[in-house]
C-alpha positions as CSV (number, residue, x, y, z in Angstrom):
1,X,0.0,0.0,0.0
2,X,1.1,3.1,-0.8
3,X,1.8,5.1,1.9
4,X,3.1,8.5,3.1
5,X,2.9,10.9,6.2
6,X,3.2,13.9,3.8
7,X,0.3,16.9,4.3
8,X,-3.3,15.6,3.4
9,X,-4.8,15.9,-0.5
10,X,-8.4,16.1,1.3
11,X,-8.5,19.7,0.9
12,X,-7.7,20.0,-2.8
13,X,-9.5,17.2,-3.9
14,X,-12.8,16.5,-4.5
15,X,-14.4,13.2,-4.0
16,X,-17.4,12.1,-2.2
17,X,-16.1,8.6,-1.1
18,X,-14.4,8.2,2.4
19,X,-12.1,5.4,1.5
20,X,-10.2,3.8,-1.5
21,X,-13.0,1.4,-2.9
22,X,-13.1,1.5,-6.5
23,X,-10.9,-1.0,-8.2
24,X,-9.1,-1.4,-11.7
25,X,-8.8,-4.7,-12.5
26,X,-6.2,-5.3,-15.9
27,X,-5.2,-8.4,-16.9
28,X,-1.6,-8.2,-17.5
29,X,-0.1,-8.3,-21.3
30,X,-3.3,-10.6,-22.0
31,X,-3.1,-12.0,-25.2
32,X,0.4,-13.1,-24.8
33,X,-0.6,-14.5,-20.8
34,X,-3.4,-16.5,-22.6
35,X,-0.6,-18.2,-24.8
36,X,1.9,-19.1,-22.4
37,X,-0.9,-20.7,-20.3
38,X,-1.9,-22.8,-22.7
39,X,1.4,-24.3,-23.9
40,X,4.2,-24.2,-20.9
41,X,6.8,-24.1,-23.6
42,X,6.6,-20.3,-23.8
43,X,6.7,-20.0,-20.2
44,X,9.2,-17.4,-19.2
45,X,9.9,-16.9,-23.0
46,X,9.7,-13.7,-24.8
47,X,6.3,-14.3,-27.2
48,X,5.0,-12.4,-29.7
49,X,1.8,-12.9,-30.6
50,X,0.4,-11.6,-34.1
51,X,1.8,-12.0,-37.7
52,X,2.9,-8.4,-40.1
53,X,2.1,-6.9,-37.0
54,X,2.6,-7.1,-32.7
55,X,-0.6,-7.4,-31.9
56,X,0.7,-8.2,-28.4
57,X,3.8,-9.0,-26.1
58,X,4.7,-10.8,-23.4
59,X,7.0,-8.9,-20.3
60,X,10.0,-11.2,-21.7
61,X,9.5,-9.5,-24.9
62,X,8.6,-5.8,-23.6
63,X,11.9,-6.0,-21.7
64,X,13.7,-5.9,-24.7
65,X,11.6,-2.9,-25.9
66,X,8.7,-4.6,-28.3
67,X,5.7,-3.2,-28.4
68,X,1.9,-2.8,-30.1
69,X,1.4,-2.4,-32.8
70,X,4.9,-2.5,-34.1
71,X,5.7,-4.2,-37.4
72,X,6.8,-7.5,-36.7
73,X,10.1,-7.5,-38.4
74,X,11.0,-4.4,-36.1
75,X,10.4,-6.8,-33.1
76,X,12.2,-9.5,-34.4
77,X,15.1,-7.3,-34.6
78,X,14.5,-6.4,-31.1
79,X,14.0,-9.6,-29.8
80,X,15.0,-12.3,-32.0
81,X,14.7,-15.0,-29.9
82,X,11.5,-14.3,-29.5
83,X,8.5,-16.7,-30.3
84,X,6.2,-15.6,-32.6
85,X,2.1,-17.4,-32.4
86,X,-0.9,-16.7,-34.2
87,X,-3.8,-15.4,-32.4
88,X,-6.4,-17.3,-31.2
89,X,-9.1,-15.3,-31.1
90,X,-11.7,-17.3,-29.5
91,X,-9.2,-18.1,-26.5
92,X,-9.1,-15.2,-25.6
93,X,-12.7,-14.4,-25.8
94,X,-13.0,-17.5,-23.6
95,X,-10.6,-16.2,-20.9
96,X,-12.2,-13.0,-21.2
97,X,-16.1,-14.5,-19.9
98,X,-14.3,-16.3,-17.9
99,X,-12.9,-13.3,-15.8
100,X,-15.8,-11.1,-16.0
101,X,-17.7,-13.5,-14.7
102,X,-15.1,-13.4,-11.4
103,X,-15.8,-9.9,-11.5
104,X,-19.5,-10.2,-11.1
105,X,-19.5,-12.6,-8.6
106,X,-17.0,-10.4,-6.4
107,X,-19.5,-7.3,-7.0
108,X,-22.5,-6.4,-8.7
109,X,-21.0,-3.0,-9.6
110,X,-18.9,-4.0,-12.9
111,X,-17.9,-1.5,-15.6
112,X,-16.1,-3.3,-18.5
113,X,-13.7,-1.1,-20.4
114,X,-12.9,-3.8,-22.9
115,X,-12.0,-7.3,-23.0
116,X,-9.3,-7.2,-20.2
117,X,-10.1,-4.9,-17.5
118,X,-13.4,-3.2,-15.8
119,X,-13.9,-1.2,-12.7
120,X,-15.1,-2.8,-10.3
121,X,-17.1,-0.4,-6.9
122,X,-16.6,-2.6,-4.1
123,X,-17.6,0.3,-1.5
124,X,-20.3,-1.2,1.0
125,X,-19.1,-4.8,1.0
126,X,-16.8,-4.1,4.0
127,X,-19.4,-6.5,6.2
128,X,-20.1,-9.2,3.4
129,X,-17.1,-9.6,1.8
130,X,-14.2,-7.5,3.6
131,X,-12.1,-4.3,3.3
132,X,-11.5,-3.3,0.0
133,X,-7.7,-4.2,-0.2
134,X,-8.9,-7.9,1.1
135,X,-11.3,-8.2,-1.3
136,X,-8.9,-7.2,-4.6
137,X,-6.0,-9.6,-3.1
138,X,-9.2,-12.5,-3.4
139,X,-9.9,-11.0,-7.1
140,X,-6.2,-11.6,-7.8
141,X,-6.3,-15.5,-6.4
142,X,-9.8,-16.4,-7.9
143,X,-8.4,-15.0,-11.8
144,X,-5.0,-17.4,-10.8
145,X,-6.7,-20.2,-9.6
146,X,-10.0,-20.5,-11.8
147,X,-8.3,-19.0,-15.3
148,X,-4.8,-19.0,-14.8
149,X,-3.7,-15.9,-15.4
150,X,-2.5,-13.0,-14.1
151,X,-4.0,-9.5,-13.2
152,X,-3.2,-6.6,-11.8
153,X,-5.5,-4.5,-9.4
154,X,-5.4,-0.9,-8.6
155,X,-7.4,0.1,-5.3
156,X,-8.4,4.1,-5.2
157,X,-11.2,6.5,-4.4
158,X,-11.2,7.7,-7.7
159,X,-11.7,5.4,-11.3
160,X,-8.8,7.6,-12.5
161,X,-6.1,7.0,-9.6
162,X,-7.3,3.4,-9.8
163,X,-6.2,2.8,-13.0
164,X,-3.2,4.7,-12.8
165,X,-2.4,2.3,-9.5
166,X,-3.0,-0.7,-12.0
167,X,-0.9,0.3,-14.3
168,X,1.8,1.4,-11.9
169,X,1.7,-2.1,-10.1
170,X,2.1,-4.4,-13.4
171,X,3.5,-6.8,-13.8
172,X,1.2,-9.3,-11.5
173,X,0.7,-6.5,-8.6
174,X,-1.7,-4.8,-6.2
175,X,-1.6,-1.1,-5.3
176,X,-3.6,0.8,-3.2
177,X,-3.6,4.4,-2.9
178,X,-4.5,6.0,0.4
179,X,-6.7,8.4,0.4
180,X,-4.6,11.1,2.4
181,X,-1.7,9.8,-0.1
182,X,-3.4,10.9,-3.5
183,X,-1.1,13.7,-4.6
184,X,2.8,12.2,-3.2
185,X,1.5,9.2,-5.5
186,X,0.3,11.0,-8.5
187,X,2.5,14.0,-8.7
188,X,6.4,12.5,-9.1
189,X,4.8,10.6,-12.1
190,X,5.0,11.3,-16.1
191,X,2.4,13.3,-17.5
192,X,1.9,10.8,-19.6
193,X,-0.2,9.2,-17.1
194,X,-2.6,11.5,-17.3
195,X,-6.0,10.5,-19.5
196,X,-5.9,12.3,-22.6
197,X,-2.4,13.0,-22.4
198,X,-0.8,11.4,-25.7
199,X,2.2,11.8,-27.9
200,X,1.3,15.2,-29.4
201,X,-0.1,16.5,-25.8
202,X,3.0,15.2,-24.1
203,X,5.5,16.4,-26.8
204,X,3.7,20.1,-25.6
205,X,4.2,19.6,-22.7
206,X,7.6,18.8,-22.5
207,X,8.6,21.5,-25.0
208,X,7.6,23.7,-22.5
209,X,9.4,22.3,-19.6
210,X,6.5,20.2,-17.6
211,X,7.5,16.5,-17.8
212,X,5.9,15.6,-14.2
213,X,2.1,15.9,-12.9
214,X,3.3,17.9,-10.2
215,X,5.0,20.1,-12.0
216,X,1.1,20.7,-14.4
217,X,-0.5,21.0,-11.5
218,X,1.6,23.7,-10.0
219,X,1.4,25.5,-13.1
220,X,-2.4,26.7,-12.9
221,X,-5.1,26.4,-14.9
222,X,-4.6,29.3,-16.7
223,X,-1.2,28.7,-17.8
224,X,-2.0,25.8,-18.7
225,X,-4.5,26.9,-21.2
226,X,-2.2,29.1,-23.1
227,X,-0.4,25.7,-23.7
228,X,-2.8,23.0,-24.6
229,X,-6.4,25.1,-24.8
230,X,-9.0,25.5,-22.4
231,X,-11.0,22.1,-23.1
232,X,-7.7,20.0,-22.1
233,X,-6.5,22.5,-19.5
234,X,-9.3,21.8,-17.4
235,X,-9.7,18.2,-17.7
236,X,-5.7,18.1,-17.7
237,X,-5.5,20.2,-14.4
238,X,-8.6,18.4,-12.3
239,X,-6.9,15.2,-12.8
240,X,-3.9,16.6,-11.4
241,X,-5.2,17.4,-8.7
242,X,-7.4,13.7,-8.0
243,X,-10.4,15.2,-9.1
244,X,-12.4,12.5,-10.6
245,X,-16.0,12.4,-9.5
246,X,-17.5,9.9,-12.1
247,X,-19.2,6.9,-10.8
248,X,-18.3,3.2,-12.0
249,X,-21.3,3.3,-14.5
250,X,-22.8,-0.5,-14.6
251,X,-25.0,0.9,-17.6
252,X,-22.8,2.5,-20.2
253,X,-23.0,1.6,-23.3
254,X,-20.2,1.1,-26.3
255,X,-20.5,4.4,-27.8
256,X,-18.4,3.3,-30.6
257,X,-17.3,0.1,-32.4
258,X,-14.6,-1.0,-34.6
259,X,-12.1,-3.3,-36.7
260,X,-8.9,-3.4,-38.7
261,X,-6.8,-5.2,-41.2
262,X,-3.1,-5.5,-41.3
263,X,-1.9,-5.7,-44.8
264,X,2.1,-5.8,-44.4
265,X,4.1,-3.9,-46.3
266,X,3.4,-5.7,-49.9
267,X,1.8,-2.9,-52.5
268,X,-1.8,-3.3,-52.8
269,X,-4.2,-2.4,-55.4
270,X,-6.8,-0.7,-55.2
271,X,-9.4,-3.1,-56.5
272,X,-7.5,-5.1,-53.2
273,X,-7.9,-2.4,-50.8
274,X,-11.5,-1.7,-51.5
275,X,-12.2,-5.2,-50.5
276,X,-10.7,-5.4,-47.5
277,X,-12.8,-1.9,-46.6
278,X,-16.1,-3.6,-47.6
279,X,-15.3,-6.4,-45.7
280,X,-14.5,-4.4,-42.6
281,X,-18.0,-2.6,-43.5
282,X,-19.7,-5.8,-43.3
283,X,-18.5,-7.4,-40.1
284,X,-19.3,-4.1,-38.0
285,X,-22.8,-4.0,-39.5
286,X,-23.6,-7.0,-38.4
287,X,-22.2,-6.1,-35.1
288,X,-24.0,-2.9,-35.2
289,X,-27.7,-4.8,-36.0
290,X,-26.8,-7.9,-33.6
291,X,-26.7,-4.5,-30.5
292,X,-29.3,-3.2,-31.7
293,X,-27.7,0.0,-32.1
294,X,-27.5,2.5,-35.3
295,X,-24.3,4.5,-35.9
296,X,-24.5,8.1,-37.1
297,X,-20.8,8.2,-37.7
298,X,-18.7,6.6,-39.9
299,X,-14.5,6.8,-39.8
300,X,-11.5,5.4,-42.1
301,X,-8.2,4.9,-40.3
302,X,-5.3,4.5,-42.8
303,X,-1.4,3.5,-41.5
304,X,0.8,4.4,-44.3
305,X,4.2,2.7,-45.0
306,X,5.9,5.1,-43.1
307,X,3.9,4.4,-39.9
308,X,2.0,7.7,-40.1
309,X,-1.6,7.5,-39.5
310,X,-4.2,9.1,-40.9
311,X,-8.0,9.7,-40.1
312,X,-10.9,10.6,-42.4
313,X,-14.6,10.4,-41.2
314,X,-18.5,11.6,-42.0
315,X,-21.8,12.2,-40.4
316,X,-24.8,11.0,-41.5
317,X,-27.5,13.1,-41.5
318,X,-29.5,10.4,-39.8
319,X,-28.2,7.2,-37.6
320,X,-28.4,4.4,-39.2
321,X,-27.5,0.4,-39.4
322,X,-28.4,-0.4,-42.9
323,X,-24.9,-1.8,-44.3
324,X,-25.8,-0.5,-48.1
325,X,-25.0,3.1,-46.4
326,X,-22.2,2.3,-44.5
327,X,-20.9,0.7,-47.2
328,X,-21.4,3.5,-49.6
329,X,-19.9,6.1,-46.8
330,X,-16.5,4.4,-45.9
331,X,-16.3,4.2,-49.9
332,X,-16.3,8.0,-50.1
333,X,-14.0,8.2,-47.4
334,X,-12.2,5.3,-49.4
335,X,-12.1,7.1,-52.5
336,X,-10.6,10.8,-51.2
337,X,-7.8,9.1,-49.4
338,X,-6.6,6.9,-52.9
339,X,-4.2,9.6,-53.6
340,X,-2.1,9.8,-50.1
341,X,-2.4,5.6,-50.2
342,X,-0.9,5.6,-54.1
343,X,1.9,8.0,-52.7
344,X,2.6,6.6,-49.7
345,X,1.8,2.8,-49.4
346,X,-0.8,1.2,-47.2
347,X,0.1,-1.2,-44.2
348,X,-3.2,-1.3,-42.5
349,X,-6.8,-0.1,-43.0
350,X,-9.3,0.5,-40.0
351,X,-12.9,1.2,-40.3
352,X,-15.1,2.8,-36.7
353,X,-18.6,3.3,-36.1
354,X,-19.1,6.0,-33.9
355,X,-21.8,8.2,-32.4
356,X,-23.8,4.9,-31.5
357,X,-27.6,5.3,-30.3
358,X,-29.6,2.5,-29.8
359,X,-31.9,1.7,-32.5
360,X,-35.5,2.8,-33.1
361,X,-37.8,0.6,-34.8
362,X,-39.6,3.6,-36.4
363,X,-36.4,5.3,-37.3
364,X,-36.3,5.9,-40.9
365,X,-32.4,6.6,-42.7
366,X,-31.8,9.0,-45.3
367,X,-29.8,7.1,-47.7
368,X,-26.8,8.4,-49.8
369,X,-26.7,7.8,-53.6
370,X,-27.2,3.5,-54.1
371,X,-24.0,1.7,-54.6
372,X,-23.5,-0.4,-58.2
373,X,-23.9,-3.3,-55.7
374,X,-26.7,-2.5,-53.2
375,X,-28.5,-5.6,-54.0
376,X,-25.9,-7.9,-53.0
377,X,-25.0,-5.7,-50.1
378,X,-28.7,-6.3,-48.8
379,X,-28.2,-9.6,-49.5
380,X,-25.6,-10.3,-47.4
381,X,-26.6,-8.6,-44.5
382,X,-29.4,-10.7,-44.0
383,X,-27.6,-13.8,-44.6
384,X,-25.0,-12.1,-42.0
385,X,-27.9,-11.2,-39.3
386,X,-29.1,-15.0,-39.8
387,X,-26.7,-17.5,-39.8
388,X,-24.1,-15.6,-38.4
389,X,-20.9,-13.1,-39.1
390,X,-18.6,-15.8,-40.7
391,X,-21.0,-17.8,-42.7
392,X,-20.9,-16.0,-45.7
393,X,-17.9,-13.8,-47.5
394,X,-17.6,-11.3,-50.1
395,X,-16.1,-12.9,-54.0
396,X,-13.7,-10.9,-53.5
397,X,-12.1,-11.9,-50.1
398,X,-11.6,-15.6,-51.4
399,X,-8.1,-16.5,-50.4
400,X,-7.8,-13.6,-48.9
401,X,-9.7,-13.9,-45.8
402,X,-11.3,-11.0,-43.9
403,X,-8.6,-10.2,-41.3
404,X,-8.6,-10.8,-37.7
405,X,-11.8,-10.0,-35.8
406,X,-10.6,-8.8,-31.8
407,X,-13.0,-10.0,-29.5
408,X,-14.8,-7.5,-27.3
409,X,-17.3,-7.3,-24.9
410,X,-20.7,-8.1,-24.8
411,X,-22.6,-4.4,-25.5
C-alpha cells in the first residue's frame, strides 16, 4: 500500500467517497498470458503474438523494448529470440467471460472497459465480503486459480487514480492508494499518465518544460490553457489534482465500435484495398444490427508505409444500421484518401462506427446515392444477421480472408 505521512490531499480534492473502494482490474499483457498458459513451452519466453504486426507481447519481450502495434520484423530485430504465435481469437474471448464472470461474482458494480479490465465499486461490501484491499487480493487468487492468469489490481477513491495504481503495479501487482496519499502518489509521475495525455499533448508539454504531474499542477489552470487550450486544460489540471467524481457506470454503453486489417508492407491495389474496406463494412454492420444499435458516424483509419496514421470520417444526416449506407460512406471516405495511399503505401486499414444510439424501430435513414452493388450488399446482411458473421464472404475476399476480428465485450 502506498503510503506516506506527507500533508493531506483532502482539501484540494474532490471526491465524495471516504475510502479507496473503486478497483481497476487489468489483466496483465493478456493475449500473450493466454498463450503461455496454454502451452508451458513459452513460459518465461519472450512471445510475440500476431503476424505483419505485434498485436501483443509478453513482459520477456517488452523488456527488450517490443511493443503494439509494431511491425513484426521491427520486433524481431529487437528480440529475435522471440516466439512468434498466431492469435487465437476465440481463447481469448474464452478467458475474457471467464474473468468477467469473477468480477461479477465479487461485485455487482462492474464496468467493463474492454475485453481485459473493468472497474469494479466494491464500496459497501466491508461486512459481506471485507475491506476493499482484502477483497482485490481474493480478485487476484480467484483470476490465478479458476483461469490462470495473471492481473493486476489498482485500489483508489477515484476510477482515475485506480487505474493509474493498475498500471503502476504491473506486472502481477496490487496497489492501493490511500486516500490522504493521493497527490505524493500522483505528482512525481510522467504526465503521460494522465488521461488524454498522448504523444502530441506530451510532446507540448515537455517542449515547455513540464514532464511531471506535479509540475502541471503547480502551473495553474490558466497557464496551462495558453499551452494545450482550455478544453484539455481543465480536464488536464482536475486530474492533477485527484479530481475524478465519475461513478463506476454499470450501464454505459459502447459508444463506438470497430475493426482493422493488417496488410504488411506488400503494394496493394486498389481493386484489393476496397475489398478489405467492404469487408470491414460488413463485419461491423452486423455487429451494429446484432446491439441493436444505429451508428450516425462513420470513420476510415489508414497506417501508411511510413507508420503515419491518418484519419478521415462523415456524419450521416441520420443514424443508421443499414450496411448499403455504411458501405457507400467508408467508400467515399475510401475514394478521397486513394491519392495519399498511391503516394505513400498502405500497411493497414481500419474502419469505426461512432456516435452509436440505440436503434428505433420507427427510425427511418436518409440514404446516400445506391452503390452499383446495393442488392448484394442487402443480401448479405441478411444472410450475415441470420446465420451468423462468418457464414458467408464477399467474392472478392476468397483467399484472402477477412482479417482478424478482436474479440470485445458483450454491449
Amino acid at each position: 500500500m502506498f503510503v506516506s505521512d506527507a500533508r493531506s490531499s483532502s482539501v484540494r480534492t474532490s471526491v465524495a467517497r471516504a475510502e479507496a473502494s473503486i478497483l481497476h482490474a487489468d489483466l496483465d499483457s493478456f493475449y500473450a498470458s493466454v498463450e503461455q498458459r496454454d502451452a508451458p513451452r513459452l513460459r518465461g519466453k519472450p512471445v510475440i503474438v500476431g503476424g505483419g504486426v505485434v498485436l501483443a507481447a509478453s513482459y520477456e519481450a517488452k523488456a527488450l523494448g517490443v511493443r503494439t502495434p509494431m511491425n513484426a520484423g521491427a520486433a524481431l530485430r529487437l528480440c529475435p529470440h522471440a516466439i512468434v504465435v498466431p492469435p487465437r481469437m476465440s481463447a481469448y474471448a474464452e478467458a475474457s467471460r471467464a474473468v468477467f464472470e469473477i468480477f461479477r461474482n465479487t461485485t455487482p458494480e462492474v464496468e467493463g472497459i474492454s475485453i481485459d479490465e473493468a472497474f469494479l465499486d466494491v464500496g459497501g461490501l466491508r461486512r459481506l465480503s471485507g475491506a476493499p484491499m482484502e477483497i482485490a487480493r481474493k480478485l487476484r487468487a480467484d483470476v490465478r486459480a479458476e483461469v490462470g492468469l495473471p492481473i493486476s489490481v489498482g485500489v483508489a477513491r477515484t476510477k482515475f487514480l485506480a487505474k493509474v495504481a493498475s498500471a503502476v503495479s504491473k506486472p502481477d501487482g496490487l496497489l492501493e492508494v490511500a486516500p490522504d496519499a493521493e497527490l505524493d502518489f500522483l505528482h512525481p509521475l510522467p504526465v503521460e499518465r494522465l488521461w488524454g495525455v498522448g504523444e502530441v499533448t506530451a510532446a507540448t508539454l515537455h517542449d515547455h518544460g513540464i514532464t511531471r504531474i506535479g509540475q502541471l499542477a503547480e502551473l495553474g489552470e490558466r497557464s496551462l490553457t495558453a499551452v494545450v487550450g482550455p478544453a484539455a486544460a481543465r480536464h488536464l489540471y482536475a486530474l492533477a489534482w485527484a479530481r475524478d467524481p465519475r461513478p463506476v457506470d454499470t450501464g454505459r454503453r459502447r459508444r463506438s465500435i470497430g475493426a482493422q486489417r493488417a496488410l504488411g508492407r506488400r503494394p496493394r491495389s486498389p481493386d484489393e484495398i476496397e475489398a478489405y474496406m467492404e469487408g470491414l463494412a460488413d463485419r461491423l454492420g452486423h455487429r451494429l444490427r446484432a446491439a441493436r444499435r444505429v451508428c450516425r458516424t462513420v470513420v476510415l483509419r489508414l497506417r501508411f508505409d511510413d507508420f503515419n496514421r491518418a484519419t478521415r470520417s462523415h456524419t450521416l444526416p441520420d443514424a443508421t444500421d443499414r450496411g448499403t449506407t455504411l458501405l457507400r460512406t467508408a467508400g467515399l471516405l475510401l475514394t478521397a484518401a486513394m491519392p495519399m495511399i498511391r503516394e505513400r503505401g498502405l500497411t493497414l486499414i481500419g474502419l469505426s462506427l461512432t456516435n452509436l444510439e440505440d436503434a428505433d424501430p420507427r427510425q427511418l435513414t436518409l440514404p446516400l446515392e445506391p452503390r452499383p452493388n446495393a442488392t448484394l450488399d442487402a443480401t448479405l446482411d441478411r444472410l450475415r444477421d441470420r446465420f451468423g458473421a462468418g457464414t458467408v464472404t464477399r467474392a472478392a475476399l476468397l483467399g484472402r480472408g477477412e482479417g482478424l476480428s478482436v474479440p470485445l465485450l458483450p454491449d
